[in-house]
ROKEDO-451452 format. One record per atom (N, C-alpha, C): x, y, z; residue in one letter. Coordinates in steps of 0.2 Angstrom, whole numbers, padded with zeros to 4 digits, always signed. Layout:
# ROKEDO-451452
XYZA ...
This chain:
# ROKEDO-451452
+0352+0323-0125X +0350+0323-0118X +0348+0316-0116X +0350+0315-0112X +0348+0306-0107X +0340+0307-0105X +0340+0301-0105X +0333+0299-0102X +0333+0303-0094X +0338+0302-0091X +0337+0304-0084X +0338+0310-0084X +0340+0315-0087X +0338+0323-0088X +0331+0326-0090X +0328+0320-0092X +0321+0321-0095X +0316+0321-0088X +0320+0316-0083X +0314+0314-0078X +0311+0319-0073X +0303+0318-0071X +0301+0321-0067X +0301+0319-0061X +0302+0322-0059X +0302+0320-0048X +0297+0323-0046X +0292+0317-0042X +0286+0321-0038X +0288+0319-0032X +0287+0321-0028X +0287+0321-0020X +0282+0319-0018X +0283+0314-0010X +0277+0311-0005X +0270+0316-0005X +0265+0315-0007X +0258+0318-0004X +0257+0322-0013X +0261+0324-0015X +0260+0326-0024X +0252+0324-0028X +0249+0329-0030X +0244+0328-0031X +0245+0324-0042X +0246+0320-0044X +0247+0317-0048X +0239+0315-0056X +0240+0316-0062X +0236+0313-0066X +0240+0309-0069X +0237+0302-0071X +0239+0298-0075X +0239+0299-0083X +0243+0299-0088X +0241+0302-0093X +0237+0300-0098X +0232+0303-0101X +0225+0298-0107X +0228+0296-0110X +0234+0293-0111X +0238+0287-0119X +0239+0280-0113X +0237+0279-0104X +0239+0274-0102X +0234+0271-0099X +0232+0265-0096X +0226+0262-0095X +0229+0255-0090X +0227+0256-0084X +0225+0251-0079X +0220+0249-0077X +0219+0244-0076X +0210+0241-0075X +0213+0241-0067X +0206+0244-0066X +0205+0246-0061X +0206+0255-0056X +0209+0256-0062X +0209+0264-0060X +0204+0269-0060X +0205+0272-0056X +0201+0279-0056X +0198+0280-0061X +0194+0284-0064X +0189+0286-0069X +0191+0292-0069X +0195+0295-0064X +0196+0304-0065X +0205+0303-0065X +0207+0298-0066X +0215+0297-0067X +0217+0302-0062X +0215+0303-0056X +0220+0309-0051X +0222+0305-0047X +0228+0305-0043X +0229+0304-0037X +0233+0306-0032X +0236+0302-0026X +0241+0305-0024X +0247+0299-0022X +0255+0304-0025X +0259+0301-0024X +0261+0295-0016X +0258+0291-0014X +0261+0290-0009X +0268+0281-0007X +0272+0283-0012X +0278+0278-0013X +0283+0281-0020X +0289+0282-0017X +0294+0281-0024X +0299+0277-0026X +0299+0273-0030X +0305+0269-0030X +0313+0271-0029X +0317+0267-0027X +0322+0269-0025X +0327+0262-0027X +0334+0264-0031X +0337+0256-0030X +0340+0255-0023X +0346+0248-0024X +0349+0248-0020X +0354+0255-0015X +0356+0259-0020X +0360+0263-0020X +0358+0270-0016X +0349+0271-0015X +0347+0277-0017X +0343+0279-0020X +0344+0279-0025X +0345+0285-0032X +0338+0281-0037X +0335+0285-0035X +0325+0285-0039X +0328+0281-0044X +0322+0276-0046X +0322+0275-0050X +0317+0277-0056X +0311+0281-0053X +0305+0284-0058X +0301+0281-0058X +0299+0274-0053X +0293+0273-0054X +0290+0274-0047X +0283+0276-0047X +0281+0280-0040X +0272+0277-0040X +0272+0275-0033X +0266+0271-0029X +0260+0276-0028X +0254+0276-0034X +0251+0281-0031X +0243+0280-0030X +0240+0282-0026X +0234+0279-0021X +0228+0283-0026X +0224+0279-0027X +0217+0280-0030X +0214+0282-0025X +0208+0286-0023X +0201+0284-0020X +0197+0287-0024X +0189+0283-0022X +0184+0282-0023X +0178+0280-0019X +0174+0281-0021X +0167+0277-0019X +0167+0270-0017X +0170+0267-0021X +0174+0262-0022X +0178+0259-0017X +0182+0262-0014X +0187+0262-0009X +0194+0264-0011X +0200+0263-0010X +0204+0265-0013X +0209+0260-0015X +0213+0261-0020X +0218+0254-0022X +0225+0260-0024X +0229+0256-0024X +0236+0259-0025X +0239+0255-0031X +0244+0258-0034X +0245+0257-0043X +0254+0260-0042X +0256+0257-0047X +0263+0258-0050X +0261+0262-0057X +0266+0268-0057X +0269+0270-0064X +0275+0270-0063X +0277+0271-0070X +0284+0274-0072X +0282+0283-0073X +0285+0286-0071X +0286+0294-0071X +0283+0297-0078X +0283+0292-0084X +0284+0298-0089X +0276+0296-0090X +0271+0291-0087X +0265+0290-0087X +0258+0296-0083X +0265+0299-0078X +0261+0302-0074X +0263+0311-0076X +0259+0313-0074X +0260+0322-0073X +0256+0325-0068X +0261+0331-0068X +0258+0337-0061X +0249+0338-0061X +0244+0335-0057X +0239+0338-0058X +0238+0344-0055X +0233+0348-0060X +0231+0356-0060X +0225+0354-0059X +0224+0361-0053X +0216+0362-0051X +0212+0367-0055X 
């Protein structure tokens, strides 16, 4: 199976968790966020890395992953 049959597609507003094996200074302390940007190439066609918005007490910041960083958050 290819890489791109494995990928997960979240969609704009998607309530997202960052996985506990990955680490960004400056992110959240609750890894949650929401999806709001996805890559695209010239063509179109995702490329897997998706813009997703932190908030906090703190204020909010926005962050890049690639797809296989992040997963569906559960409430």
């Amino acid at each position: 199976m290819t890489d791109l049959a494995q990928k997960v597609n979240f969609e704009m507003g998607e309530l997202v968790r960052v996985t506990d094996n990955t680490f960004q200074e400056g992110m959240s302390p609750t890894r949650v966020g929401v999806i709001v940007g996805i890559g695209q190439d010239d063509s179109g066609f995702r490329t897997g890395v998706y813009e997703v918005l932190f908030a906090s007490g703190e204020g909010t910041l926005k962050m890049q992953f690639w797809h296989k960083f992040l997963e569906k958050a559960t409430l």
